[in-house]
MARMI-233066 format. One record per residue (C-alpha): x, y, z; chain; residue in one letter. Coordinates in steps of 0.001 Angstrom, whole numbers. Layout:
N
<xx X yy Y zz Z unit A code A>
...
//
This chain:
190
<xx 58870 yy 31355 zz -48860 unit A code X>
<xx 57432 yy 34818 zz -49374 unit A code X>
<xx 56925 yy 35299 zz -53162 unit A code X>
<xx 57345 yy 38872 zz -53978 unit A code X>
<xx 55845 yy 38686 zz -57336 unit A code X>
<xx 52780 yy 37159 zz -56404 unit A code X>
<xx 52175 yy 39359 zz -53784 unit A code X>
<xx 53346 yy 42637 zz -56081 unit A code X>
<xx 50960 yy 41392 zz -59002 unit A code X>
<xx 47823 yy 40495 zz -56225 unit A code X>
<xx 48219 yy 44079 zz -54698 unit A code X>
<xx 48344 yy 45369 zz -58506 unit A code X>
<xx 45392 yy 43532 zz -59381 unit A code X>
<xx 43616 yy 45086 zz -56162 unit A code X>
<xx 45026 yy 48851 zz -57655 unit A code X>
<xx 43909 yy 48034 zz -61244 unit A code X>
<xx 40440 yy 47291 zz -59758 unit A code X>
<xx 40593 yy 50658 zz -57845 unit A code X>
<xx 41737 yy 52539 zz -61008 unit A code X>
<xx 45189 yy 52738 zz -60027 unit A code X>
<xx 45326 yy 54213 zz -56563 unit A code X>
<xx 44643 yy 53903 zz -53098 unit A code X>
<xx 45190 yy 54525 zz -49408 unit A code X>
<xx 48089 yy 51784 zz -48392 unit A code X>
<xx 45692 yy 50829 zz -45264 unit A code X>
<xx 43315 yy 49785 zz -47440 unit A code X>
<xx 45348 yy 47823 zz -50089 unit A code X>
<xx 47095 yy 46106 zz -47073 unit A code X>
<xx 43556 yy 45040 zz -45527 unit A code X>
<xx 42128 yy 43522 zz -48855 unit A code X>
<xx 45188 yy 42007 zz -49229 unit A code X>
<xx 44997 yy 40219 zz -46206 unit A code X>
<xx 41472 yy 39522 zz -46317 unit A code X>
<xx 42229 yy 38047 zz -49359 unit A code X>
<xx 45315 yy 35525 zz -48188 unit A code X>
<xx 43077 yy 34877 zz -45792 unit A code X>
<xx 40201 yy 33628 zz -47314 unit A code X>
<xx 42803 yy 31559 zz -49539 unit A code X>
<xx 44089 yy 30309 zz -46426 unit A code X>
<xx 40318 yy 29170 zz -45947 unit A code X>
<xx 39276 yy 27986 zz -49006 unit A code X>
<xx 42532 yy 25970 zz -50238 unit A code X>
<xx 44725 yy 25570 zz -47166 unit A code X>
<xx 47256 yy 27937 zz -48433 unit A code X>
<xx 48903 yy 31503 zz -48318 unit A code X>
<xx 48624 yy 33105 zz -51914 unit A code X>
<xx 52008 yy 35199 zz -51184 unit A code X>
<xx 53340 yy 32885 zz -48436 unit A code X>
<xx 54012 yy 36154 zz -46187 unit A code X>
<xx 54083 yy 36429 zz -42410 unit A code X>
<xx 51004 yy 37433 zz -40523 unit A code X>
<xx 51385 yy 39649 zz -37790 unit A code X>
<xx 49032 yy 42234 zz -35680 unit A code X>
<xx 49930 yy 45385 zz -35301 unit A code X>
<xx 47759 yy 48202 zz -33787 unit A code X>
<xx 46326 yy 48916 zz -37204 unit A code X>
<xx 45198 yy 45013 zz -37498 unit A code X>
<xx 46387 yy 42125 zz -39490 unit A code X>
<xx 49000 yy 42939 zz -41780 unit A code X>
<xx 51310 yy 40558 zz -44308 unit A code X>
<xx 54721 yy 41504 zz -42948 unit A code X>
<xx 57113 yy 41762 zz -45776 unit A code X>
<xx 54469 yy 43321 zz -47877 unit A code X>
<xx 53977 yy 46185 zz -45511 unit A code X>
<xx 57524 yy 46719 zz -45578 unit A code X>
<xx 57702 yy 47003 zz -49409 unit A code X>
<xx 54926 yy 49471 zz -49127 unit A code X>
<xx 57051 yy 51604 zz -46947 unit A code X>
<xx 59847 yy 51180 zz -48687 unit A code X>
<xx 61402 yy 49018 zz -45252 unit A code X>
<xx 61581 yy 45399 zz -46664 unit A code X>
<xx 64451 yy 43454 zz -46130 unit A code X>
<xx 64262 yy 42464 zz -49795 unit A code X>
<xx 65571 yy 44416 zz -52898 unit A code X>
<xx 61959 yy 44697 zz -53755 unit A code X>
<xx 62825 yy 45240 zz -57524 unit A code X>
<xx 59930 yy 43656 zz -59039 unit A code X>
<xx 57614 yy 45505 zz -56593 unit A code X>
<xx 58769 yy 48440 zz -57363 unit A code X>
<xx 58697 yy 48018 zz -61190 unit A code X>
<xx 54578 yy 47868 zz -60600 unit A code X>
<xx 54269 yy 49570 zz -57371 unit A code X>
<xx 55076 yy 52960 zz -55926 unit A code X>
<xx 54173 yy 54350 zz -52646 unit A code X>
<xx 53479 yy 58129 zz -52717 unit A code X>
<xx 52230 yy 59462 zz -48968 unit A code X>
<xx 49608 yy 57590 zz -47243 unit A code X>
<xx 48865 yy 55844 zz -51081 unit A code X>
<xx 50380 yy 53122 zz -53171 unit A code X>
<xx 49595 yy 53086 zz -57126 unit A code X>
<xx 50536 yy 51423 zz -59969 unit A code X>
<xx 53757 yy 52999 zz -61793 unit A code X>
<xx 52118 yy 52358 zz -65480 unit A code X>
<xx 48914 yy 53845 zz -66629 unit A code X>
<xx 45986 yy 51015 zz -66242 unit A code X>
<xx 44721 yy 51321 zz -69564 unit A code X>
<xx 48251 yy 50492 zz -70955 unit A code X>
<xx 48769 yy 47282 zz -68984 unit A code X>
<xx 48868 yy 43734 zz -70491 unit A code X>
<xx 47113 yy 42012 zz -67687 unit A code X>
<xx 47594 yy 38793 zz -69237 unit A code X>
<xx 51617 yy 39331 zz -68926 unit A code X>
<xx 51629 yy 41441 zz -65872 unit A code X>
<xx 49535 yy 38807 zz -63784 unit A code X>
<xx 50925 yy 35318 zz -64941 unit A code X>
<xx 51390 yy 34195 zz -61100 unit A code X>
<xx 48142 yy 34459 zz -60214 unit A code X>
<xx 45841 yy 31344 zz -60288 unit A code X>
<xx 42159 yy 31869 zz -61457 unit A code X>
<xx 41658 yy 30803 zz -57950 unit A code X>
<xx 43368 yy 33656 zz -56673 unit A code X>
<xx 42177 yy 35934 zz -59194 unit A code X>
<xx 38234 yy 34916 zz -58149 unit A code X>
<xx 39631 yy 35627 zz -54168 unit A code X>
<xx 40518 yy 39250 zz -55162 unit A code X>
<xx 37572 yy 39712 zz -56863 unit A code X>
<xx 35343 yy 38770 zz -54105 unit A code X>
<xx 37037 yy 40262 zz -51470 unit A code X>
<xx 37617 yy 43892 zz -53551 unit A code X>
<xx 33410 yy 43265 zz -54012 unit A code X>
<xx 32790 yy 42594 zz -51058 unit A code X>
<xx 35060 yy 45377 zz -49227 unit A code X>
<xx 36151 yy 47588 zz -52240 unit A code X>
<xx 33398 yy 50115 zz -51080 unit A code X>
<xx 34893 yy 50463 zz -47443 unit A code X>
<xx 37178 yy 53640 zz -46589 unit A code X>
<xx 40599 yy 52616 zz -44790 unit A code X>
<xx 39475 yy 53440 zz -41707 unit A code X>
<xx 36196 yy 51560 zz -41959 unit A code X>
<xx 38271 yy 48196 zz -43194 unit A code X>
<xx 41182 yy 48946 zz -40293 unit A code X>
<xx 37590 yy 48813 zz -37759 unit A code X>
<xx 36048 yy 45965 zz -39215 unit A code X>
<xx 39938 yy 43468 zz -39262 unit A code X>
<xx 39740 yy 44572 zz -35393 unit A code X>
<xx 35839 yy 42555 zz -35147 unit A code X>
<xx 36367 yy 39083 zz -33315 unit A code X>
<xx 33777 yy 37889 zz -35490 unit A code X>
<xx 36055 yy 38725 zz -38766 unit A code X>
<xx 39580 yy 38190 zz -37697 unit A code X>
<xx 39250 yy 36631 zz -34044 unit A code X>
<xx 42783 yy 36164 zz -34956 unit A code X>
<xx 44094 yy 39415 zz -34124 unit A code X>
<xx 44880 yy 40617 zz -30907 unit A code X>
<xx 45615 yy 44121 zz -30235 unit A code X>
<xx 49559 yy 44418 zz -29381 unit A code X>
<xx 49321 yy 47922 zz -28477 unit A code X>
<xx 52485 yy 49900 zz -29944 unit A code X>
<xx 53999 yy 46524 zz -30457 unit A code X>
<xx 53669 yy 43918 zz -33333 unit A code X>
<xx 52762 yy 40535 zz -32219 unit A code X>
<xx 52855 yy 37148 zz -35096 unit A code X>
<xx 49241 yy 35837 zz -36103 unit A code X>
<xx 48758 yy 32641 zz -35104 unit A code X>
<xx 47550 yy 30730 zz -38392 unit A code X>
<xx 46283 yy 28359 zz -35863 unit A code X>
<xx 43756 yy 30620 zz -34828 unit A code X>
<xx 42480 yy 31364 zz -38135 unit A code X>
<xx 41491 yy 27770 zz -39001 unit A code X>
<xx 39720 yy 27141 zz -35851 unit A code X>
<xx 37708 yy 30235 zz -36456 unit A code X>
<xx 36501 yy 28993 zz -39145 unit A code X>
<xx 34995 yy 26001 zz -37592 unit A code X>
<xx 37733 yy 23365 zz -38329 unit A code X>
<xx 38676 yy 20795 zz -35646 unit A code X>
<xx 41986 yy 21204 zz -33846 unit A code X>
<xx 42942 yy 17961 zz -35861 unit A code X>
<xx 41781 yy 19673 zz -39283 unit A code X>
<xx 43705 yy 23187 zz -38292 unit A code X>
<xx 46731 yy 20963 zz -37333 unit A code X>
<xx 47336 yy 18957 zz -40502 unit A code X>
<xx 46601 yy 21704 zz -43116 unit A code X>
<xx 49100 yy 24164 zz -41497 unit A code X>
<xx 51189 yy 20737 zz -41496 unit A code X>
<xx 50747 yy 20646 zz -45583 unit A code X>
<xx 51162 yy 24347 zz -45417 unit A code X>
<xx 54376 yy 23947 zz -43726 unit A code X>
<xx 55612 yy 21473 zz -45792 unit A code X>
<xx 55046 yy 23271 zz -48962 unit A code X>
<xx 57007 yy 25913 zz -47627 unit A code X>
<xx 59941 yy 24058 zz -47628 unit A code X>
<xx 59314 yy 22277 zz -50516 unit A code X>
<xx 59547 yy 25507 zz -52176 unit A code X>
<xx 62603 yy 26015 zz -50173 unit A code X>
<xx 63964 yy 23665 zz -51263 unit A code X>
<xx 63546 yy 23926 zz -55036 unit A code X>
<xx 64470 yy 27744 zz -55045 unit A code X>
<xx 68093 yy 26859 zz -54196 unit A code X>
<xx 68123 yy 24326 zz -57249 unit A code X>
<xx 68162 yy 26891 zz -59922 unit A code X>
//
């Protein structure tokens, strides 16, 4: 179940980081570099979004479409933190005047330690260069170029390039899966 706060508040972290603004190629690329190294490291999503490939790379989905103002969501609580101005996204508060400790309660130190090491590790990287590198078999083998087209990432894929057995890929997309509607599930309780 995509979470849009999570997803809003890991894409602000990524902004705060960058002092507030940047080129919405980039943000998307860190972000998914950074759900899928979660994916990876603890056998699940951090913002539960679909995967796709598009001719730009790997993108999350629904969190493209906030970004371009498209999703099929209201997208209030995105846009309370986010707005998307051009080819850039930044945060809608000055960074100096945000509580991080209130503004980024859904993240997990976990999740907070992924950002951190992906925005070190690729921070430096124009859009363009990030956009080249997602497109390198040996960093997202993953995605396959659909042309003009959009094609869905199989999560399969990702596991299995990571040196897990079929067996291994197959039960933690299982526990993935079951999560999912787990969280379903409890949503339509309150």
């Amino acid at each position: 179940m995509f979470s849009e706060e999570k997803v809003a508040q890991m894409a602000a972290y990524l902004l705060l980081k960058r002092g507030g603004r940047m080129a919405y190629l980039k943000l998307m690329k860190l972000l998914y570099l950074s759900n899928r190294k979660s994916m990876l490291s603890y056998g699940r999503m951090m913002g539960e979004d679909s995967l796709f490939s598009m001719q730009h790379g790997p993108v999350m989905s629904t969190t493209l479409d906030l970004i371009k103002g498209k999703a099929p969501i209201s997208g209030d609580y995105w846009y309370s933190l986010i707005q998307t101005v051009g080819h850039d996204v930044m945060l809608r508060t000055d960074p100096r005047q945000m509580d991080s400790d209130e503004i980024f309660d859904e993240l997990s130190r976990a999740d907070v330690r992924i950002l951190d090491e992906i925005y070190s590790q690729y921070g430096h990287m124009n859009r363009f260069e990030l956009r080249d590198m997602t497109h390198l078999q040996e960093v997202c083998p993953e995605w396959h170029d659909p042309g003009r087209s959009c094609t869905p990432i199989d999560k399969l894929e990702i596991f299995l390039s990571d040196g897990k057995t079929y067996e291994e890929a197959s039960r933690i997309i299982e526990s993935m899966n079951e999560s999912q509607k787990l969280k379903e599930f409890s949503s339509q309780l309150t």
